[in-house]
PATILO-797241 format. One record per residue (C-alpha): x, y, z; residue in one letter; residue number from 1. Coordinates in pm, 1 decimal, always signed. Example, Ala and Ser with C-alpha at 12.3 -4.5 7.8 and 13.67 -1.06 7.14 Angstrom:
2
<atom u="+1230.0" v="-450.0" w="+780.0" res="a" n="1"/>
<atom u="+1367.0" v="-106.0" w="+714.0" res="s" n="2"/>
END
This chain:
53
<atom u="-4193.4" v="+13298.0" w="+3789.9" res="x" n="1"/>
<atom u="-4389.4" v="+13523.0" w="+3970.1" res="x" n="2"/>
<atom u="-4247.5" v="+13922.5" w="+4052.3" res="x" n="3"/>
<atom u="-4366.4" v="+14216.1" w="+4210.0" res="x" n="4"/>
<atom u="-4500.7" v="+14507.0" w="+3974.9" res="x" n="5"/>
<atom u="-4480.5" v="+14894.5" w="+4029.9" res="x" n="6"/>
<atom u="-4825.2" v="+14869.9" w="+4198.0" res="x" n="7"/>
<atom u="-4693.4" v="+14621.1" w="+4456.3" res="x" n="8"/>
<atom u="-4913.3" v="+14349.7" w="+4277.0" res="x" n="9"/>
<atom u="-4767.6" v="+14019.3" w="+4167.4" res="x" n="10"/>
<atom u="-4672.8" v="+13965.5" w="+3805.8" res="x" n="11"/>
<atom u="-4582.7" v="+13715.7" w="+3563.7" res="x" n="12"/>
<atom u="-4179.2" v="+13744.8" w="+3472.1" res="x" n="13"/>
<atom u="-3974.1" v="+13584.6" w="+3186.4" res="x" n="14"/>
<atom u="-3683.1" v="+13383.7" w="+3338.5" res="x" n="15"/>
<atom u="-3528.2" v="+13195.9" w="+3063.5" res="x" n="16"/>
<atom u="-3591.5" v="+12857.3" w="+3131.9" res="x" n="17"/>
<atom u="-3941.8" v="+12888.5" w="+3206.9" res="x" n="18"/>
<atom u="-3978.4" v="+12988.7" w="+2841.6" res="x" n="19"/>
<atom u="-3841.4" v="+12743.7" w="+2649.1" res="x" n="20"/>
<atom u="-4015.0" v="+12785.4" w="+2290.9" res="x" n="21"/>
<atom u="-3959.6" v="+13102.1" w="+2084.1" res="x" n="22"/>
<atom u="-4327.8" v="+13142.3" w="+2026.4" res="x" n="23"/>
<atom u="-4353.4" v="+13143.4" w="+2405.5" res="x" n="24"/>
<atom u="-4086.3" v="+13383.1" w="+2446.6" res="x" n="25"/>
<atom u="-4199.1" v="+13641.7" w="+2165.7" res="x" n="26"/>
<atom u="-4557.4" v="+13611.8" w="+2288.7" res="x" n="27"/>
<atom u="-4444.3" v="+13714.0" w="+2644.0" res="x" n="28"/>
<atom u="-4233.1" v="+13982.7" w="+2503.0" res="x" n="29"/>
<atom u="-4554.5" v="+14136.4" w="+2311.3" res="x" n="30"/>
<atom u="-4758.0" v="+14124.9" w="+2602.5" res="x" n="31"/>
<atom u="-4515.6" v="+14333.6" w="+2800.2" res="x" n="32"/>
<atom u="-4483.2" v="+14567.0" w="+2547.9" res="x" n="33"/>
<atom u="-4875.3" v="+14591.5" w="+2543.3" res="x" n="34"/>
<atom u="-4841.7" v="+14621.5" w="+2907.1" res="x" n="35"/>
<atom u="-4641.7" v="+14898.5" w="+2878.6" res="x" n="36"/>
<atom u="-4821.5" v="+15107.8" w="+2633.8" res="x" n="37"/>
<atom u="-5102.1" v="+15130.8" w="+2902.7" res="x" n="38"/>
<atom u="-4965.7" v="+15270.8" w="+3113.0" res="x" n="39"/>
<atom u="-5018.4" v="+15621.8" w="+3155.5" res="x" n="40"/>
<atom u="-4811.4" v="+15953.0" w="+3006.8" res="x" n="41"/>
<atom u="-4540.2" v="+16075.5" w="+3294.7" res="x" n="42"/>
<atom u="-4380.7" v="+16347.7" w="+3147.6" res="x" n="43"/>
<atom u="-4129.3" v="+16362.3" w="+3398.4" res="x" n="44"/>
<atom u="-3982.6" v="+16050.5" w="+3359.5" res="x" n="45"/>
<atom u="-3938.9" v="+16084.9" w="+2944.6" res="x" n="46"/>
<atom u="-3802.8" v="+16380.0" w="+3006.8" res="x" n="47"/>
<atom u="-3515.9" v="+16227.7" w="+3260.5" res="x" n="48"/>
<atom u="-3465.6" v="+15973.4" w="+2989.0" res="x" n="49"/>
<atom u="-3353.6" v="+16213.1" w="+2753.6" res="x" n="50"/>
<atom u="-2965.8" v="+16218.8" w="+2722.6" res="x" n="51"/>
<atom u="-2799.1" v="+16533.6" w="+2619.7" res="x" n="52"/>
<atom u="-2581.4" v="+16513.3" w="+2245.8" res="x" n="53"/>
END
């Protein structure tokens, strides 16, 4: 299934049915995570993620 990114591009989404093996699953789940580590530092949004204790 096919979903619209941050940069207004089209990107690849994980909608349970399409993914019907757990090595399919954990390998789309990795490269999100890769995906996501490339982005780049925003300081501003970590910072509004923080929660106060």
């Amino acid at each position: 299934m096919e979903r619209v990114g941050r940069d207004g591009e089209r990107i690849e989404a994980w909608c349970g049915i399409d993914r019907l093996s757990l090595a399919s699953v954990l390998d789309f789940i990795q490269r999100d995570i890769d995906a996501h580590r490339e982005l780049p530092f925003d300081e501003d949004r970590e910072r509004a993620r923080l929660m106060p204790v």
